[in-house]
C-alpha positions as MATLAB code, in Angstrom:
seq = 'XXXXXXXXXXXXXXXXXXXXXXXXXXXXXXXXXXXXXXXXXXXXXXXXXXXXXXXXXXXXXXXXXXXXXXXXXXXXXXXXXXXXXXXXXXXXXXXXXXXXXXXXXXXXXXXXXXXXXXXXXXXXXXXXXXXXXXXXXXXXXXXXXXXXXXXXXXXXXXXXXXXXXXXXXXXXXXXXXXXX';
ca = [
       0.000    0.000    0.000;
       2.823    2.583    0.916;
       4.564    1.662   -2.342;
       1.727    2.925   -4.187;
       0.937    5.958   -2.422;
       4.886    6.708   -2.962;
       4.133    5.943   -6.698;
       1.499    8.092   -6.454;
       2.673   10.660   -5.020;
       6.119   11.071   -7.032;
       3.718   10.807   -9.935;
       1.960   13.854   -8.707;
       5.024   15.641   -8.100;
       6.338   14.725  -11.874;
       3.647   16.380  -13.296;
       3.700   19.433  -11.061;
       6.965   19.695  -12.219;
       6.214   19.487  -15.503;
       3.183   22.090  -15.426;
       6.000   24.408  -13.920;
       8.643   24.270  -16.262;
       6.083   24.681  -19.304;
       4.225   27.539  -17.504;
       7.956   29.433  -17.064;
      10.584   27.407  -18.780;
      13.250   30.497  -18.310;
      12.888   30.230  -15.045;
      13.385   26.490  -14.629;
      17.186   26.047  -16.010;
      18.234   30.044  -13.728;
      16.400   27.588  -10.678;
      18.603   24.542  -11.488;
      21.121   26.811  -11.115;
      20.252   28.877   -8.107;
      19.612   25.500   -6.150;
      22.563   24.031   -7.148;
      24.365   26.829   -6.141;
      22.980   26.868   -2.559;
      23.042   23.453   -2.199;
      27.263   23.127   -2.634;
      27.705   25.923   -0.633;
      25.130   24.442    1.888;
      26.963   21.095    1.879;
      30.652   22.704    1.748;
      30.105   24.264    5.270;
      28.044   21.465    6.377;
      31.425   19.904    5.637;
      33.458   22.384    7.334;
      30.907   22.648   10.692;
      30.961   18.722   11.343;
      34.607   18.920   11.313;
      34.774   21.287   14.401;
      31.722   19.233   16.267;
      33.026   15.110   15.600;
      35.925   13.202   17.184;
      37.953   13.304   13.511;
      41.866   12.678   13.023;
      43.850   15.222   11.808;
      43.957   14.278    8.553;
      40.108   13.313    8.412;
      39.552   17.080    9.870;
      42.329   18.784    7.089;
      40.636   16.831    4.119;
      36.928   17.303    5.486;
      38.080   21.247    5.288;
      40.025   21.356    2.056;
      37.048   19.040    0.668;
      34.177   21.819    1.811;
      36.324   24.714    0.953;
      36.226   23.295   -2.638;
      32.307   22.486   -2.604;
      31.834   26.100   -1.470;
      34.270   27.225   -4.371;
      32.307   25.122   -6.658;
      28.900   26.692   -5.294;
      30.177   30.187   -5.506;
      31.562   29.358   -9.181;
      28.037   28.118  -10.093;
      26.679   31.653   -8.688;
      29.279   34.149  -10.805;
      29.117   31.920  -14.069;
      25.129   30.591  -14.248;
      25.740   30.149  -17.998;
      28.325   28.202  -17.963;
      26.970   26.198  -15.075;
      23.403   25.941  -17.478;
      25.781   24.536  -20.018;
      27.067   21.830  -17.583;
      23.661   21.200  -16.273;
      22.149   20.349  -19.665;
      25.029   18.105  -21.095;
      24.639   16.156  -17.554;
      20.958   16.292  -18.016;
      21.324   14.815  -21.490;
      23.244   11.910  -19.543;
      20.688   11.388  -16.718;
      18.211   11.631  -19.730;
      19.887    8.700  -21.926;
      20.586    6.943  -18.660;
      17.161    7.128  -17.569;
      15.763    5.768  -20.569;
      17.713    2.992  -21.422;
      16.784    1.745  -17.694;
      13.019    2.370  -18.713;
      13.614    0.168  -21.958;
      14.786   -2.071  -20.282;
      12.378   -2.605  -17.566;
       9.267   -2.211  -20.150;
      10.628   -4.907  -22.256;
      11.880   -7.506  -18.954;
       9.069   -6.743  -16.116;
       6.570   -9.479  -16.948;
       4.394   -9.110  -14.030;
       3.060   -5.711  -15.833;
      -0.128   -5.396  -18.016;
       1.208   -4.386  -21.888;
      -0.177   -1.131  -21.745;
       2.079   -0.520  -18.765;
       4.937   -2.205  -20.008;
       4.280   -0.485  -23.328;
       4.184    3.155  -21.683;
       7.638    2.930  -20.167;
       9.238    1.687  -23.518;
       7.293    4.612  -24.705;
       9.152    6.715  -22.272;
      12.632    5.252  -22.378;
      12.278    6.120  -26.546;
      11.149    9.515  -26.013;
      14.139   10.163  -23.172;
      16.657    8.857  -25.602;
      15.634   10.521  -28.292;
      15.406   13.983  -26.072;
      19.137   12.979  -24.830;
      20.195   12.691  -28.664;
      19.115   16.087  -29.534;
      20.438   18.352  -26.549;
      23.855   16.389  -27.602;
      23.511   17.123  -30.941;
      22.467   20.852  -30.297;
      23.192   21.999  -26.711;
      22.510   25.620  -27.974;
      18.826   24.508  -28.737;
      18.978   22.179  -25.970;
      19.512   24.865  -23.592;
      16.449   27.049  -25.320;
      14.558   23.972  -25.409;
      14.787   21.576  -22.848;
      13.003   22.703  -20.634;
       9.912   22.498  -22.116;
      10.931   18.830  -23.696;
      11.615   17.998  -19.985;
       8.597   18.361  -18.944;
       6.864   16.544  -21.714;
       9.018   13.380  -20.131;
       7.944   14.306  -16.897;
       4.678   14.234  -17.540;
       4.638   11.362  -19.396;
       6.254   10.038  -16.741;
       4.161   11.214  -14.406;
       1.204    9.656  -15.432;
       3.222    6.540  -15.859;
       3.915    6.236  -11.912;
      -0.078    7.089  -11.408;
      -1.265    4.048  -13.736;
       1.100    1.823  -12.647;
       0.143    2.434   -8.720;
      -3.665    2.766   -9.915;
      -3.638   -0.643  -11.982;
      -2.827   -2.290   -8.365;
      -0.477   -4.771   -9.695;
       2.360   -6.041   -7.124;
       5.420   -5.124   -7.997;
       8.234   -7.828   -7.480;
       9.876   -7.574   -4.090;
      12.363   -9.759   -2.327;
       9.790  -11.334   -0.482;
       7.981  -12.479   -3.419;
      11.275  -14.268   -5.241;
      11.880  -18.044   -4.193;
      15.348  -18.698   -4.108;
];
């Protein structure tokens, strides 16, 4: 039951996310960016803080610094160059992307406790990430101007995905379920 409120749920959440980024898609990459930003420099004196407040060895406490110094470098560099960081974001996007949809390939065409429809959707999916990963490499200019509105697409497609699949009430395979 919690699995498929989870599913639910991060289905929900997809296609907020997906309303978002079509409703303001300038915004969406200058957010990416933002939280990114704030996140490293969040982490880097997370990294710094913990050194002060743990039993660490010198060298644990002189690497934990050096290491947080550099996130917060990182986060800062992300804040005085947002373009360039963009330009990183969207070639690792195009990764996640191709990533991401090989693994939904993959489990469309070998999850055979699935109706076809289902199995059928995330093939449908894993093609359409591909393809969006082959074009922002191809492009990045137009994948920048572009992606996120082709994101979005994805995430509501996949979106609805995770809300069918929790609806249709099918078990999904769990440890518990495999004789060994």
């Amino acid at each position: 039951m919690w699995l498929r409120l989870l599913q639910v749920g991060l289905g929900v959440i997809a296609i907020g996310l997906a309303l978002s980024a079509m409703v303001v898609p300038a915004v969406g990459v200058a957010t990416v960016s933002a939280v990114l930003a704030a996140a490293l420099i969040v982490i880097g004196i997370e990294r710094i803080v913990t050194v002060f407040s743990a039993n660490h060895s010198k060298s644990s406490r002189a690497g934990n610094i050096i290491l947080g110094a550099i996130v917060i470098g990182l986060g800062s560099m992300v804040l005085a160059f947002p373009l360039y960081a963009t330009s990183f974001l969207v070639v690792l996007l195009a990764i996640g992307l191709l990533f991401a949809g090989i693994a939904r390939i993959i489990q469309g065409a070998s999850s055979k406790h699935v109706s076809k429809g289902s199995r059928s959707l995330s093939i449908g999916a894993g093609i359409l990430a591909i393809s969006i990963s082959c074009m922002v490499f191809a492009s990045p200019l137009l994948g920048v101007v572009f992606l996120n509105f082709i994101v979005a697409i994805a995430l509501l497609i996949i979106g609805i995905e995770c809300i069918a699949q929790a609806m249709s009430g099918r078990r999904l395979i769990t440890s518990r379920n495999i004789t060994t």
